[in-house]
C-alpha positions as CSV (number, residue, x, y, z in Angstrom):
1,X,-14.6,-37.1,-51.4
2,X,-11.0,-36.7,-51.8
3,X,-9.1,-34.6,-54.0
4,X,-5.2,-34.7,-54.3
5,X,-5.5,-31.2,-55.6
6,X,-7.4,-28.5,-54.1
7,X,-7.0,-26.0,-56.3
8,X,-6.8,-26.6,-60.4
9,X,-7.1,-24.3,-63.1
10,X,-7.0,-24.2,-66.8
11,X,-6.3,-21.4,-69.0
12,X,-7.8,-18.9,-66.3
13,X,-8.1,-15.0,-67.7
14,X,-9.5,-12.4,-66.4
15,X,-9.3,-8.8,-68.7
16,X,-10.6,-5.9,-67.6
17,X,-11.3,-3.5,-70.8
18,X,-8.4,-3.7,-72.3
19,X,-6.1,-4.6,-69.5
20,X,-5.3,-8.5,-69.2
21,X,-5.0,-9.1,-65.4
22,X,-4.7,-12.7,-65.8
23,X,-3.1,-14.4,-68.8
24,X,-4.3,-18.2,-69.7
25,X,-3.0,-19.6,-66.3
26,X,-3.0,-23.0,-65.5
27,X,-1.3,-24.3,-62.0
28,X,-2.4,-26.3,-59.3
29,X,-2.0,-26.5,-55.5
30,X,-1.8,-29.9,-53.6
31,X,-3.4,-31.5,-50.9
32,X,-1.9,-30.6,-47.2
33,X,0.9,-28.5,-48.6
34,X,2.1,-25.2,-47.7
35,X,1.7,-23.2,-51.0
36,X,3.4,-19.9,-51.7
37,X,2.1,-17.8,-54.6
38,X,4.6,-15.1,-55.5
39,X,4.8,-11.9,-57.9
40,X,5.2,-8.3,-58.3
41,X,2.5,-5.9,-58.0
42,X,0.4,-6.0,-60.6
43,X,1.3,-9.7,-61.5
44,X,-2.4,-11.1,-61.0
45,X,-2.0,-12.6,-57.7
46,X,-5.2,-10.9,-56.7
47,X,-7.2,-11.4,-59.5
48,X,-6.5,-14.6,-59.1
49,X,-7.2,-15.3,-55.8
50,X,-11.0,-13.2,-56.6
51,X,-11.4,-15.5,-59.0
52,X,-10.6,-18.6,-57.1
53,X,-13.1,-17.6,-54.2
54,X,-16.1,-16.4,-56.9
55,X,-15.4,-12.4,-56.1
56,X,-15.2,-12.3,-60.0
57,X,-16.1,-14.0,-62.7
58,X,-13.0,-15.6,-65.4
59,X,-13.2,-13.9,-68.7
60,X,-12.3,-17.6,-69.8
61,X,-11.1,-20.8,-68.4
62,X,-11.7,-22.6,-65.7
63,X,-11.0,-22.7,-62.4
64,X,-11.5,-25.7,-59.4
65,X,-11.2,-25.1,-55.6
66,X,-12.2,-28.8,-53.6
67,X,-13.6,-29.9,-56.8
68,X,-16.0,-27.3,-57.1
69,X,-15.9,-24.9,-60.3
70,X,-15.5,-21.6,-59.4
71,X,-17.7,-20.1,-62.4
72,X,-21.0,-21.8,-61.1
73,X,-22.5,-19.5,-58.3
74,X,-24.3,-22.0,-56.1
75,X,-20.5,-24.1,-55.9
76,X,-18.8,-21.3,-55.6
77,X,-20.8,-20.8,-52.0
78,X,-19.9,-24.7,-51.6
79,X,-16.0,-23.2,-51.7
80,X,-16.6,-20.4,-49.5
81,X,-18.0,-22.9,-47.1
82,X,-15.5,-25.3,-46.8
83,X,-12.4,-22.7,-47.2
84,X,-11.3,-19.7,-45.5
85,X,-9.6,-16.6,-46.6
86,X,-7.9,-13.7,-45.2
87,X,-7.2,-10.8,-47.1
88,X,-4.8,-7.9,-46.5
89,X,-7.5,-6.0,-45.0
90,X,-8.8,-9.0,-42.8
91,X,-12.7,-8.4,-43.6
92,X,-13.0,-7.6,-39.8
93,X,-16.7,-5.6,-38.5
94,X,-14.2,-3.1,-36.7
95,X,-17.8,-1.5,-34.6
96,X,-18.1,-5.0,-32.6
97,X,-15.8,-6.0,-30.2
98,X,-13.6,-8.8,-30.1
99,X,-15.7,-11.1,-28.4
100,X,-18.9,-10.0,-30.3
101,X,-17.5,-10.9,-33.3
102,X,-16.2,-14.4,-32.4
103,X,-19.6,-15.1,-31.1
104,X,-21.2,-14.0,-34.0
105,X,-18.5,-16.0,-36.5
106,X,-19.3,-19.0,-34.7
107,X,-23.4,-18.9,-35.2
108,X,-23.0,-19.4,-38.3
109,X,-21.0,-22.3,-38.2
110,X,-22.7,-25.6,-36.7
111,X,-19.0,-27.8,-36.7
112,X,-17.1,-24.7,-34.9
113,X,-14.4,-26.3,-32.5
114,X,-14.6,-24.4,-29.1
115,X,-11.7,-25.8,-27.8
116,X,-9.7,-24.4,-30.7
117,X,-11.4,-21.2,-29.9
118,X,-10.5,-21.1,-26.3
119,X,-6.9,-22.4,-27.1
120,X,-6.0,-19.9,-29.2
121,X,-7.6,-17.0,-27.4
122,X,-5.2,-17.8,-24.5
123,X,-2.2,-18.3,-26.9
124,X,-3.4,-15.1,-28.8
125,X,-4.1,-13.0,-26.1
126,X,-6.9,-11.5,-27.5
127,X,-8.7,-8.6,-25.9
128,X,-12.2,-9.6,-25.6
129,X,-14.0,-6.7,-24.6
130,X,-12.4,-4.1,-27.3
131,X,-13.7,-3.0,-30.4
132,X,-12.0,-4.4,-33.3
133,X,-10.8,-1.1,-35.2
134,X,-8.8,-0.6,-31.8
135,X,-6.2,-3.2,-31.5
136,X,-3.2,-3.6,-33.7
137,X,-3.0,-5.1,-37.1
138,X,-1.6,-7.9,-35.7
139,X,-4.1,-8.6,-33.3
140,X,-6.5,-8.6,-36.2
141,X,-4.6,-11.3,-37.9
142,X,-4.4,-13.3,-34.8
143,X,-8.2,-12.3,-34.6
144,X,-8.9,-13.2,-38.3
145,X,-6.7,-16.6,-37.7
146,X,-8.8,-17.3,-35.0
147,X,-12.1,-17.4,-36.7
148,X,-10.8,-18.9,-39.6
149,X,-8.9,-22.3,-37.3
150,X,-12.1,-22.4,-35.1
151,X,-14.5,-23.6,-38.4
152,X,-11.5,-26.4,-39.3
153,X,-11.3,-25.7,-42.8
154,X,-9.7,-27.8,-45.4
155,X,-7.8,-25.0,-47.5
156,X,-6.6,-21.5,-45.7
157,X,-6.1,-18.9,-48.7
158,X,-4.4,-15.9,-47.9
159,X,-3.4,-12.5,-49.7
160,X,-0.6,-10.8,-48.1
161,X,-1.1,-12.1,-44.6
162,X,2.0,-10.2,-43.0
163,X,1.5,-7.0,-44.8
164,X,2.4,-4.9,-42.0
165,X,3.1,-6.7,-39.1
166,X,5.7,-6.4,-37.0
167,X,8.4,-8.8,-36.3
168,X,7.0,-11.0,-33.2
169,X,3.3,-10.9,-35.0
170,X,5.0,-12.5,-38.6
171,X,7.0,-15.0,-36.4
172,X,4.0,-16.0,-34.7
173,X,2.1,-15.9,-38.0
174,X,4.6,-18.3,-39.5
175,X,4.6,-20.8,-36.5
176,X,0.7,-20.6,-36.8
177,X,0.4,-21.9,-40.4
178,X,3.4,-24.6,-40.3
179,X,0.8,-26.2,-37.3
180,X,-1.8,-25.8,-39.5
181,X,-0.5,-27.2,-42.5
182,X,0.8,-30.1,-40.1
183,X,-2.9,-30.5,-38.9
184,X,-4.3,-31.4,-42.0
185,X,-5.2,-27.7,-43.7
186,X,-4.0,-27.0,-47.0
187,X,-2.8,-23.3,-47.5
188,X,-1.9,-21.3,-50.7
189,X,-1.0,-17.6,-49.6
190,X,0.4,-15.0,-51.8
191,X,3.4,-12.7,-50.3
192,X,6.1,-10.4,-51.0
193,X,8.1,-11.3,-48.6
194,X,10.5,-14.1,-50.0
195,X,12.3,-14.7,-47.0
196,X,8.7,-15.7,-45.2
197,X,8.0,-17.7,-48.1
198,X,11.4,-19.4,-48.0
199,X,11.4,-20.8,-44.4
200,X,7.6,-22.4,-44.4
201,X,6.6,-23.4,-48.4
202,X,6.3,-26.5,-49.3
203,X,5.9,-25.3,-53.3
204,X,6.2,-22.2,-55.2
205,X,4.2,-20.7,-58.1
206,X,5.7,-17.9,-59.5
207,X,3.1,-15.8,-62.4
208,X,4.4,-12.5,-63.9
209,X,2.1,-9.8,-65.7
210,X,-0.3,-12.6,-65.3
211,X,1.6,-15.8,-66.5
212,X,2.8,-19.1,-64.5
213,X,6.5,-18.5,-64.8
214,X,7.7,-21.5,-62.5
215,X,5.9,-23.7,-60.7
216,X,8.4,-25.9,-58.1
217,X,9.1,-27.7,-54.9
218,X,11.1,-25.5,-52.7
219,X,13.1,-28.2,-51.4
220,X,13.8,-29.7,-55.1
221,X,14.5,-26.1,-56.4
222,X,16.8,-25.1,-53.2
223,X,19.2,-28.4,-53.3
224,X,19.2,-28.6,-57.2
225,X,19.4,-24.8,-58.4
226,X,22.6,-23.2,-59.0
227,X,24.1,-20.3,-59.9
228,X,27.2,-20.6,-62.4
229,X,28.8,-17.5,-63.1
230,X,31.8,-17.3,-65.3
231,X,34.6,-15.0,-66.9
232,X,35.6,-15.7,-70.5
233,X,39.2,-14.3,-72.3
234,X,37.3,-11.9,-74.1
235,X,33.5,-11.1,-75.3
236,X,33.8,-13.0,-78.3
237,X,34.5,-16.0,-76.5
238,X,31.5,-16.2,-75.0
239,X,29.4,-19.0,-75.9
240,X,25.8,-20.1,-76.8
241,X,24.1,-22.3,-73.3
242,X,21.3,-24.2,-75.1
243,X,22.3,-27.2,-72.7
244,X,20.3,-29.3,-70.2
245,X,19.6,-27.7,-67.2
246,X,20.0,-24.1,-68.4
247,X,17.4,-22.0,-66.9
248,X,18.3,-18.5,-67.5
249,X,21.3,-17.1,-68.8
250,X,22.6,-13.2,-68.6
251,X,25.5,-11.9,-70.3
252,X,27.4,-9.0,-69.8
253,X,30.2,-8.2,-71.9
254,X,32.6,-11.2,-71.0
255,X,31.2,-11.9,-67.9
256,X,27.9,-15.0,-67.7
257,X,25.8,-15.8,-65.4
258,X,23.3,-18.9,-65.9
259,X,20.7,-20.0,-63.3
260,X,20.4,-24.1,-64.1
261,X,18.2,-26.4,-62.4
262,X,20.4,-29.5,-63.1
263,X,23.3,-31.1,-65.0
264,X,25.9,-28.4,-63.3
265,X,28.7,-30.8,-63.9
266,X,28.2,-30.8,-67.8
267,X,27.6,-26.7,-67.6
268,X,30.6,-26.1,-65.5
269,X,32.8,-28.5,-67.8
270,X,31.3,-26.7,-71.1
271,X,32.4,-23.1,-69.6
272,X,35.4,-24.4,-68.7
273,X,36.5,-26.0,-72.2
274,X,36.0,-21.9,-73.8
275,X,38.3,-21.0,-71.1
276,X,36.5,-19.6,-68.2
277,X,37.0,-18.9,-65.1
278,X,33.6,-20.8,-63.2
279,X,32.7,-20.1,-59.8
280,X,29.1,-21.9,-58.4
281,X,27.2,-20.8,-56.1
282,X,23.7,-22.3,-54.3
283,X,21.0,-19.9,-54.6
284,X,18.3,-18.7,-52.6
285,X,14.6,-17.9,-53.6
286,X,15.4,-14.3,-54.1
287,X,17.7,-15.3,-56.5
288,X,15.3,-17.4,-58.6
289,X,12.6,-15.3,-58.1
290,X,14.6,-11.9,-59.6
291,X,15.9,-13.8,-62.4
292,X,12.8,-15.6,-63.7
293,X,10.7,-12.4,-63.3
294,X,13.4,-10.3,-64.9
295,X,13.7,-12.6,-67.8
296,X,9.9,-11.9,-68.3
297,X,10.5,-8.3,-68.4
């Protein structure tokens, strides 16, 4: 069965005493995409992704992953068959060796793909004879990558998947999920590293202290967002933005900034008719990202 969404939720929550991790979130992730899920620390990107894979249980809401709810324990093994994740730590038996543990990955999977195994071994360079808690965090990504590709799965999820590595192992880590994605394999991976996110997402979800804050294309979001900033007279000159298209606005002393999605045109020519000096500028995601998290300060 097909689902245009592989990941859904509703009002997902998740407190802990009296500490709300996740705050009624609803977003969803498509089919075949490239899916980027950023926030501070502390924001509820983990929690979330727990959640999603049946680590934890909701406090309330629901949750979907391939159609299956994430709340019922015998399809929340259904997920955990048909996914893959890889967390920060990569979940590695670091007391077998390299080979060991591919061979033992693979008995548990009847569909495994050898010839994806053997390609990437070669392209990987994996050691196969040494123990896994003695090669480089990047080899244990490419290792973890590995076992993951080898089942085919239809969603990749991963939590901080170039937490560090160093500059060759992220480049090859980014090369390896844009062929992924381009083979079929949906992937939603949380990150802080926006310039990562920037060159290989096909969407954004952005959630602070818990909350969806923006949920975007990257393209539609890079080619339509702008930054407007303008100097007034004097303070008092300074307008009210409750116009189309106005994101975010900041104001300091005569000087305004607003972050608008759309209608630039009618922004700029509104600015301009207090008598300010208007300067636009494109923005990147860090941009976006500081000033919708900042605004949720």
């Amino acid at each position: 069965m097909t689902h245009e969404r592989v990941i859904e939720t509703h009002g997902l929550t998740k407190h802990y005493g009296k500490v709300e991790a996740v705050r009624d979130l609803s977003l969803t992730v498509e089919r075949q995409q490239i899916t980027g899920f950023l926030g501070r620390n502390g924001a509820g990107k983990s929690t979330t992704i727990k959640m999603l894979l049946g680590m934890i249980r909701p406090t309330a809401g629901t949750g979907r992953v391939l159609g299956h709810d994430i709340a019922d324990p015998a399809q929340s093994l259904e997920i955990r068959r048909r996914i893959a994740y890889i967390g920060e730590d990569k979940g590695l038996y670091g007391y077998m060796t390299v080979g060991e543990l591919i061979r033992f990955t693979r008995s548990f999977y009847p569909d495994w793909k050898p010839e994806i195994e053997a390609r990437l071994l070669s392209e990987y360079q994996l050691p196969l004879g040494r123990k896994v808690k003695a090669i480089s965090k990047g080899m244990r990504t490419k290792l973890a990558l590995l076992l993951a590709l080898a089942r085919r799965p239809e969603l990749i999820i991963l939590d901080e998947p170039s937490e560090g590595l160093d500059p060759v192992s992220i480049e090859d880590l980014l090369q390896t999920l844009q062929e992924v994605r381009a083979a079929g394999t949906s992937i939603f991976f949380s990150s802080h590293q926006l310039s990562e996110v920037e060159r290989i997402a096909d969407r954004v979800l952005m959630i602070d202290r818990g909350q969806l804050v923006m949920s975007a294309l990257l393209r539609d979001l890079l080619n339509n967002y702008r930054n407007i900033n303008m100097e007034f007279p004097t303070q008092d000159q300074v307008p009210a933005f409750a116009l189309a298209g106005v994101e975010r606005t900041r104001v300091t002393g005569r000087q305004a900034r607003v972050l608008a999605s759309s209608n630039v045109e009618g922004i700029v020519a509104y600015a301009r008719a207090h008598n300010a000096a208007v300067h636009v500028t494109p923005v990147n995601l860090r941009d976006v990202f500081l000033d919708v998290v900042k605004e949720t300060s």
